[in-house]
VOTOR-700932 format. One record per residue (C-alpha): residue number from 1; residue in three letters; x, y, z. Coordinates in Angstrom, 1 decimal. Layout:
! residues N
seq,type,c1,c2,c3
NUM,ALA,X,Y,Z
...
END
This chain:
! residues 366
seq,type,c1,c2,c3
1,UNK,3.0,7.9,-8.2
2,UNK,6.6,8.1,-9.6
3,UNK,9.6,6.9,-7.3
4,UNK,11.9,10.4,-7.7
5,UNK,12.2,12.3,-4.4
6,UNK,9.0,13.1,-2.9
7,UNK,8.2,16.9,-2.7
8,UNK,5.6,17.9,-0.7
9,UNK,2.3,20.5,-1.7
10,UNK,2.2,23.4,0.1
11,UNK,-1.5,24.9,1.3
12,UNK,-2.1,28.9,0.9
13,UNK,-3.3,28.8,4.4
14,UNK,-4.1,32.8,4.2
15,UNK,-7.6,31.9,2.8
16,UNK,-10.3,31.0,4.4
17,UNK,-8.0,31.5,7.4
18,UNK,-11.3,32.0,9.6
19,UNK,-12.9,29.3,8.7
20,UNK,-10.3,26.8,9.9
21,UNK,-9.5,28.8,12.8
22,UNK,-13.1,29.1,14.2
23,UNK,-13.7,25.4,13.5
24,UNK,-10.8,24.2,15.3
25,UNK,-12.1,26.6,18.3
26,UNK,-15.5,25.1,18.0
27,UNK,-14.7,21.5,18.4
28,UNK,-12.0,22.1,21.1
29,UNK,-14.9,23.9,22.9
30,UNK,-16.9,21.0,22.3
31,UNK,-14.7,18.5,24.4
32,UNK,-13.5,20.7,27.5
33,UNK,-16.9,21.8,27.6
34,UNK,-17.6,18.3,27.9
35,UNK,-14.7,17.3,29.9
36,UNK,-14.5,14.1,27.4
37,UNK,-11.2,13.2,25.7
38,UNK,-10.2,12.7,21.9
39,UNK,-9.9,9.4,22.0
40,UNK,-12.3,6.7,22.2
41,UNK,-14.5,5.8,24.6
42,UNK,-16.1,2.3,25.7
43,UNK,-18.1,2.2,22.7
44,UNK,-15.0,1.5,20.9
45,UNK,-14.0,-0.7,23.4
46,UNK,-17.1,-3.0,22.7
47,UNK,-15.8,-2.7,19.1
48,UNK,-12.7,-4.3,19.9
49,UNK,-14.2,-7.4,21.6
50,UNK,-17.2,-7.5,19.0
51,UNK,-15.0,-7.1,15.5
52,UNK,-12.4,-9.5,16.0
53,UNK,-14.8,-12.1,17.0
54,UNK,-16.9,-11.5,13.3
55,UNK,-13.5,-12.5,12.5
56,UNK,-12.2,-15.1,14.1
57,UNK,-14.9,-17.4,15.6
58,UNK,-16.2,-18.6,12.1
59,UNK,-12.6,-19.1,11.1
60,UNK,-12.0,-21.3,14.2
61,UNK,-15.7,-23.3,13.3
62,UNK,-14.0,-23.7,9.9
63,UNK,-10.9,-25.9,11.4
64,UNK,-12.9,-27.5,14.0
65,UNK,-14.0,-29.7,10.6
66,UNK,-17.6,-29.9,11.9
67,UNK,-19.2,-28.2,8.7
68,UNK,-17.0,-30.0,5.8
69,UNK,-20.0,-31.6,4.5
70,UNK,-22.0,-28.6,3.4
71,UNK,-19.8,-26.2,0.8
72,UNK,-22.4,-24.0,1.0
73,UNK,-22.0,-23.4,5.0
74,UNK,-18.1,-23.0,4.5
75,UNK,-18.0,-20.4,2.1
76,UNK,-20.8,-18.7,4.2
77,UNK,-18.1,-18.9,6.7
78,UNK,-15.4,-17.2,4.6
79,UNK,-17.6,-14.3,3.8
80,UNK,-19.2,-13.6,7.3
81,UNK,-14.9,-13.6,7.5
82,UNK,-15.1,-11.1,4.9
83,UNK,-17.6,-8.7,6.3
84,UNK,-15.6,-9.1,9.9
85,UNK,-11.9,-8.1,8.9
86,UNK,-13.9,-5.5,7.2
87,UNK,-15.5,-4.1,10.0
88,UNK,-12.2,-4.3,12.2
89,UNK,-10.3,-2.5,9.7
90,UNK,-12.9,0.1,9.4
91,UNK,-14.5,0.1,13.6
92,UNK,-10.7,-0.7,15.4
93,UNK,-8.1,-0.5,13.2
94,UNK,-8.4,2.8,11.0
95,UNK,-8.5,4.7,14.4
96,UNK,-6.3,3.1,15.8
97,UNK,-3.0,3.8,12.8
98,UNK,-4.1,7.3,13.4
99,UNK,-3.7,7.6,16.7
100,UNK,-7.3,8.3,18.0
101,UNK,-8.3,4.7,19.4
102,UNK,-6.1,5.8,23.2
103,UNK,-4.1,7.8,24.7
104,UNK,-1.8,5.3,25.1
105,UNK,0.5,5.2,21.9
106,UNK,1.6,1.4,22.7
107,UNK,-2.1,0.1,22.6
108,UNK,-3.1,2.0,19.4
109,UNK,-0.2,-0.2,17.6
110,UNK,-1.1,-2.9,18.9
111,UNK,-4.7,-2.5,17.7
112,UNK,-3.3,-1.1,14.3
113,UNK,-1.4,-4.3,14.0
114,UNK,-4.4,-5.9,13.3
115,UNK,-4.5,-5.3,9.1
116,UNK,-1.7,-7.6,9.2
117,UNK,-4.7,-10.2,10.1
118,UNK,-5.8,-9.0,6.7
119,UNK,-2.1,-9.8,4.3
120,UNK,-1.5,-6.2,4.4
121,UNK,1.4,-4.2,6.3
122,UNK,0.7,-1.4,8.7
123,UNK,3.8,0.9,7.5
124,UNK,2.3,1.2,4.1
125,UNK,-1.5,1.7,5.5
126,UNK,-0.1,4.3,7.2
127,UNK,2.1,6.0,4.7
128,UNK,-0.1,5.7,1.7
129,UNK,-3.4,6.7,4.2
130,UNK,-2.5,9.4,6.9
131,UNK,0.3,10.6,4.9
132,UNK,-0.6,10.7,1.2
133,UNK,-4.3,10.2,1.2
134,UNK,-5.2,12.4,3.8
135,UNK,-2.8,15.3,3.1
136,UNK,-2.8,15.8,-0.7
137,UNK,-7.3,14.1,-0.9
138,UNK,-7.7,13.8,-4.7
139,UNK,-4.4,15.3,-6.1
140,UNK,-3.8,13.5,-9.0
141,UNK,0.0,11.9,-8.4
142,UNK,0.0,12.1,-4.7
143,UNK,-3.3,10.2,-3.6
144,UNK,-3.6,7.1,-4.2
145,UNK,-6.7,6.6,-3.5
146,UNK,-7.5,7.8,-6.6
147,UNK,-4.7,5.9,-8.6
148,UNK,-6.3,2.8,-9.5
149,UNK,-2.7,2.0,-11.8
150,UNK,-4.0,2.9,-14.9
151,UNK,-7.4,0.0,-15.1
152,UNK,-9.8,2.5,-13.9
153,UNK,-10.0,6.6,-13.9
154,UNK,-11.4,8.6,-10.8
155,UNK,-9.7,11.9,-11.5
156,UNK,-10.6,14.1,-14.7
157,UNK,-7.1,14.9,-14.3
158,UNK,-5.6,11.4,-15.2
159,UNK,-5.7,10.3,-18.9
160,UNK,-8.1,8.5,-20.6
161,UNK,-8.1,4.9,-22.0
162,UNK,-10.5,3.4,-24.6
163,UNK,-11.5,0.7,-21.6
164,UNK,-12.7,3.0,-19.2
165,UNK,-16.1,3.1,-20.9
166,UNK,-16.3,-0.2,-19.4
167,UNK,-15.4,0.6,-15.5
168,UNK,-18.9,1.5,-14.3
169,UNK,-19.4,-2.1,-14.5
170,UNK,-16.3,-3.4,-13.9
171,UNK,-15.3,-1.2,-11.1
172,UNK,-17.3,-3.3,-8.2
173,UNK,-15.1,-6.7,-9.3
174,UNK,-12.0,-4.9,-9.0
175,UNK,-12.7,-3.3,-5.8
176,UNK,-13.1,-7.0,-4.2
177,UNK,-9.8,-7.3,-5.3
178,UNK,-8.6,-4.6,-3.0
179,UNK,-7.6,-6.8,0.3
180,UNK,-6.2,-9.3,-2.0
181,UNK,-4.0,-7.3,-3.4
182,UNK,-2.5,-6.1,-0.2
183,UNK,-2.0,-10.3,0.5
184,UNK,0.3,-10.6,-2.3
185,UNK,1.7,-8.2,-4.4
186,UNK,0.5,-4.6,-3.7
187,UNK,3.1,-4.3,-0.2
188,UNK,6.1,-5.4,-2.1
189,UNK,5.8,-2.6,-4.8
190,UNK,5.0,0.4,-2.5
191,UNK,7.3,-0.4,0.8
192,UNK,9.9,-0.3,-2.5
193,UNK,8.6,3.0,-3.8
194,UNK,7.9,4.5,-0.2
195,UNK,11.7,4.0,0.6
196,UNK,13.2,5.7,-3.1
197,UNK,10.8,8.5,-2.2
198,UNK,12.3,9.2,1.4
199,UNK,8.9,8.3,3.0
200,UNK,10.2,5.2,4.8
201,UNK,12.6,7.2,6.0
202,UNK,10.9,10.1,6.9
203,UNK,8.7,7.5,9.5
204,UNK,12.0,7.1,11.5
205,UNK,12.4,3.4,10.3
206,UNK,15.0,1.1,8.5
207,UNK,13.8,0.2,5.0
208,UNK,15.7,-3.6,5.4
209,UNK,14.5,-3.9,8.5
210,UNK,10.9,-3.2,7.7
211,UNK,11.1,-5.2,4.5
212,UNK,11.9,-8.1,6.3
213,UNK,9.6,-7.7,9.1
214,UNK,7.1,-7.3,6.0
215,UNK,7.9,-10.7,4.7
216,UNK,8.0,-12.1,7.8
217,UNK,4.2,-11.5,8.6
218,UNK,2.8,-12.6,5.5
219,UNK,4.8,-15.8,6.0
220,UNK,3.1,-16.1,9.3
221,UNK,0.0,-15.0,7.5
222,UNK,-0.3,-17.8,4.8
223,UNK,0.5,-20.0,7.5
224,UNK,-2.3,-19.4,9.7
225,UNK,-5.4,-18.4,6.8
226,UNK,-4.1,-21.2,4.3
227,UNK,-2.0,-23.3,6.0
228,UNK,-4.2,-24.3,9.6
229,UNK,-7.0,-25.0,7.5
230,UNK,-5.0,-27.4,5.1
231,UNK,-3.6,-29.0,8.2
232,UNK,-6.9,-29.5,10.5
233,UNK,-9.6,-29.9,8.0
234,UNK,-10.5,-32.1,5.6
235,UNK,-11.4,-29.6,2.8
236,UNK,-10.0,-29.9,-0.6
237,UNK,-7.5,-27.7,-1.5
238,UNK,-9.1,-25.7,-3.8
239,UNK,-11.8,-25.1,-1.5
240,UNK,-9.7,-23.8,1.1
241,UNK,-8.2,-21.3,-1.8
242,UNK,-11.4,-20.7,-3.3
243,UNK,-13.1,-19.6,0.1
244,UNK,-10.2,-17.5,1.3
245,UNK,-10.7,-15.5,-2.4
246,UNK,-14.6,-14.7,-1.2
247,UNK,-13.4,-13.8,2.1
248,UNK,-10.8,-10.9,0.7
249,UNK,-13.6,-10.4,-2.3
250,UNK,-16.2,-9.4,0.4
251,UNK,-14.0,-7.6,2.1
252,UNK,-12.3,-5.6,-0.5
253,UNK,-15.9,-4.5,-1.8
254,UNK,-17.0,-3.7,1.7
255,UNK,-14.1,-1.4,1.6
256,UNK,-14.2,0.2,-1.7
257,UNK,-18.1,0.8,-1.2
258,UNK,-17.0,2.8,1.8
259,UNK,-14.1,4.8,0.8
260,UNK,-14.8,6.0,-2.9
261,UNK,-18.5,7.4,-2.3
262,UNK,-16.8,9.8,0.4
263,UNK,-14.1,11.4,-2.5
264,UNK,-15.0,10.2,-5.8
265,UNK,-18.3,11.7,-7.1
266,UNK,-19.5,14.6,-9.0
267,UNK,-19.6,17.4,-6.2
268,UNK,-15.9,17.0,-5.4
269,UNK,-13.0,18.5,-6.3
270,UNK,-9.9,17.4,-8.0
271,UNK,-7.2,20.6,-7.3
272,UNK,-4.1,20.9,-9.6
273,UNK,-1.2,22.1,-8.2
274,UNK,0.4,25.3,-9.3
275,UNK,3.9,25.8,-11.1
276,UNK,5.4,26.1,-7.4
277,UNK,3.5,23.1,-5.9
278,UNK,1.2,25.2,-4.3
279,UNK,-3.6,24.3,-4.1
280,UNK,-5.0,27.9,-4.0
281,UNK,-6.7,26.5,-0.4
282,UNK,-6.3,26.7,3.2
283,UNK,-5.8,22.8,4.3
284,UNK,-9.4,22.3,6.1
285,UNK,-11.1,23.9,3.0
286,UNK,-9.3,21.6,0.9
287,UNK,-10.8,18.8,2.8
288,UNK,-14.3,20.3,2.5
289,UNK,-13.7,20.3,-1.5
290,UNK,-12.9,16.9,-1.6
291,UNK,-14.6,15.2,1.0
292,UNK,-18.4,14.1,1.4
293,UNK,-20.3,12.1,4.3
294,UNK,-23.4,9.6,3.7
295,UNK,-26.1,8.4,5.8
296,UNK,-25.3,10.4,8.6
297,UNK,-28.3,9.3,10.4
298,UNK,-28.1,5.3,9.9
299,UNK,-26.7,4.4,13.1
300,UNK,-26.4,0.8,12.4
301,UNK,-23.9,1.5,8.8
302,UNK,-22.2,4.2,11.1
303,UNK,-21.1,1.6,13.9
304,UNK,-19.9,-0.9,11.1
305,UNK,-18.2,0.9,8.9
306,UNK,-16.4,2.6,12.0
307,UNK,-17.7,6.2,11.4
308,UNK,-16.7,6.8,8.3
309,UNK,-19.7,7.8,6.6
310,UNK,-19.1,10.8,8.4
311,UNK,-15.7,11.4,6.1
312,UNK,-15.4,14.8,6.1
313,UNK,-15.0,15.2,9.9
314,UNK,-12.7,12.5,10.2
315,UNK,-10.4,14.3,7.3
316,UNK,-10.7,17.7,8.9
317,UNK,-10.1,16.2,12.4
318,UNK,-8.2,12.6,11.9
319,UNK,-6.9,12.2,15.7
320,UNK,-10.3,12.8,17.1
321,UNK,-12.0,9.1,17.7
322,UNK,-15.1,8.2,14.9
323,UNK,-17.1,7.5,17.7
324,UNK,-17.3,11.8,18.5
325,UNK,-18.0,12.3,14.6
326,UNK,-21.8,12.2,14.8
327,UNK,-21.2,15.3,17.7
328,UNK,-18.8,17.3,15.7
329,UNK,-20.5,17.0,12.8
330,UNK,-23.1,19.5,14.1
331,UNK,-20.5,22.1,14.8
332,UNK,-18.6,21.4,11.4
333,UNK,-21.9,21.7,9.5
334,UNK,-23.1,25.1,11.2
335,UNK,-19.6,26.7,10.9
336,UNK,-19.2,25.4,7.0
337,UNK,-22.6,27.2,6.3
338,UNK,-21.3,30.6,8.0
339,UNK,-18.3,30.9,6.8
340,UNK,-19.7,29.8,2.2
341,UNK,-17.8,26.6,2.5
342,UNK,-19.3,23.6,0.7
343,UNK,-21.0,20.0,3.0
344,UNK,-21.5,17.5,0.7
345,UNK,-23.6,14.9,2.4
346,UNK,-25.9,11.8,0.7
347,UNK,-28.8,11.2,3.1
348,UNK,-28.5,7.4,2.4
349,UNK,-26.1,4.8,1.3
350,UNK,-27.5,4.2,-1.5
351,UNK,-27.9,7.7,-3.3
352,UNK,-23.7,7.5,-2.2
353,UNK,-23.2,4.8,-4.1
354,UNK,-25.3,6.2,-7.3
355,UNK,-23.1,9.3,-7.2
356,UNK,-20.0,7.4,-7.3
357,UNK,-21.4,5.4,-10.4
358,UNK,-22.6,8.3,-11.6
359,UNK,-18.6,9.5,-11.5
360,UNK,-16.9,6.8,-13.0
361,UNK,-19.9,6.9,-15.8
362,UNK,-19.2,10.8,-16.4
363,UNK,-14.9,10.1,-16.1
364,UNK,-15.2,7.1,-18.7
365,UNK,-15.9,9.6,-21.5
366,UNK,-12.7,11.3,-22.8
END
């Protein structure tokens, strides 16, 4: 995304006017009816004892130096870390940098605070996802989601390289490079970019102040997931390095299988902009272009992954909980087929993660 001013997209909201105002109706029926709230309930609560222990507790076995002997147990250990920062930033986390874990706007950043656990900064989680991502979904130049800088192509819109005939097979390695990249370099260049485009600003914050708050946690960051180990355990150095590159691998991989299946495939849309910055699309229908759910009815997947195989009603509704989703779903599904307005959904995981292949095969040709 280029670092000029930031100009925003503007949504013909005239069309399909209906639809969005008849879903919104819907689903607020849905919760007075029910006399529930937005927010989550105690089965996100269990979440947020469960997750952080995946997280932590085979972490702390790691520096009590009782399984040194047996490499294969420690970097066991690093990737059950891997599948548990995952899971928070994906069960706790993600609702709670959008608002929708509480009520209670102190506890949902306290609980959002949580990806710095993972190297990466909340400001930009939330500036590149709830701003950019979820606003302009799979607008070439403003998501960037779908702006893998240049070594991979996900929009028919971007240009193509020679290389890309190659990132059907390549795409999975650089995915578990995903959390990594938000440990070292990725934060620096986009807190940098965020502020020349008025974003950081726009958030009501200090760039210098956030910047150094930034380097600050990584400092304490390094300190506690590279330095503790080094200090209490007798581990080789290179082993300590080694397994804390499989616990961001697994856990960058977790995340890119969970988050391009729901944008990137063949039934979605890519919208260009018009001269005046304006997608021919009211907002919701925008997200219902873009968006697809998978393996609605795997309840196990849906707990872990926080919900988010049911993408499309988190984008149409993003403060609402993921622990409602499976509920509204019903009511976005029935109103999407009265109104002609596309529900992509992949029954399983699997079939998901096909049609993504099946995308990046069909955008490596020129």
């Amino acid at each position: 995304m280029s670092e000029t001013k930031f100009k925003s997209i503007n949504f013909k909201n005239n069309n399909h006017k209906d639809f969005a105002v008849t879903l919104r109706k819907r689903v607020d029926n849905y919760f007075s009816s029910k006399k529930i709230e937005k927010t989550g309930d105690y089965r996100i609560w269990i979440k947020v004892v469960v997750l952080p222990l995946m997280y932590f507790l085979p972490f702390a076995v790691i520096l009590s130096n009782l399984v040194v002997d047996s490499y294969l147990i420690t970097y066991g250990l690093w990737c059950m870390m891997g599948v548990g920062i995952a899971g928070c930033g994906l069960g706790i986390m993600h609702d709670a940098n959008h608002g929708a874990l509480s009520s209670n706007k102190k506890v949902n950043n306290f609980i959002g605070f949580i990806i710095n656990f993972a190297g990466g900064y909340a400001l930009n989680w939330k500036i590149q996802h709830n701003v950019l991502h979820h606003t302009y979904t799979n607008i070439d130049g403003y998501d960037e989601d779908i702006d893998p800088s240049g070594l991979m192509r996900f929009s028919p819109n971007q240009p193509h390289k020679s290389f890309f005939k190659y990132q059907v097979v390549y795409a999975w390695f650089l995915y578990g490079l995903m959390t990594l990249s938000w440990a070292t370099n990725k934060d620096f260049a986009q807190i940098k970019r965020y502020n020349k485009m008025g974003l950081v600003k726009a958030q009501g914050l200090n760039y210098k102040v956030e910047f150094v708050k930034m380097v600050s946690l990584k400092v304490l960051y390094y300190a506690f997931f590279i330095g503790l180990p080094l200090y209490f355990t007798s581990l080789p150095w290179y082993h300590i390095v080694l397994g804390w590159l499989t616990m961001h691998f697994t856990s960058g991989l977790i995340l890119g299988c969970v988050f391009q299946p729901a944008h990137c495939i063949p039934e979605t849309d890519f919208p260009i902009p018009d001269t005046d910055n304006t997608v021919e699309a009211d907002s919701l229908v925008h997200q219902m272009h873009t968006t697809a759910n998978f393996a609605p009815n795997n309840r196990l997947l849906s707990w872990y992954v926080g919900g988010l195989n049911f993408q499309i009603e988190h984008h149409l509704f993003p403060n609402i909980s993921h622990v409602h989703h499976k509920a509204v779903s019903k009511i976005v599904k029935a109103t999407a087929k009265e109104f002609s307005v596309p529900y992509y959904s992949h029954s399983t995981f699997r079939k998901a993660i096909l049609s993504h292949g099946k995308m990046l095969l069909k955008l490596s040709k020129a």
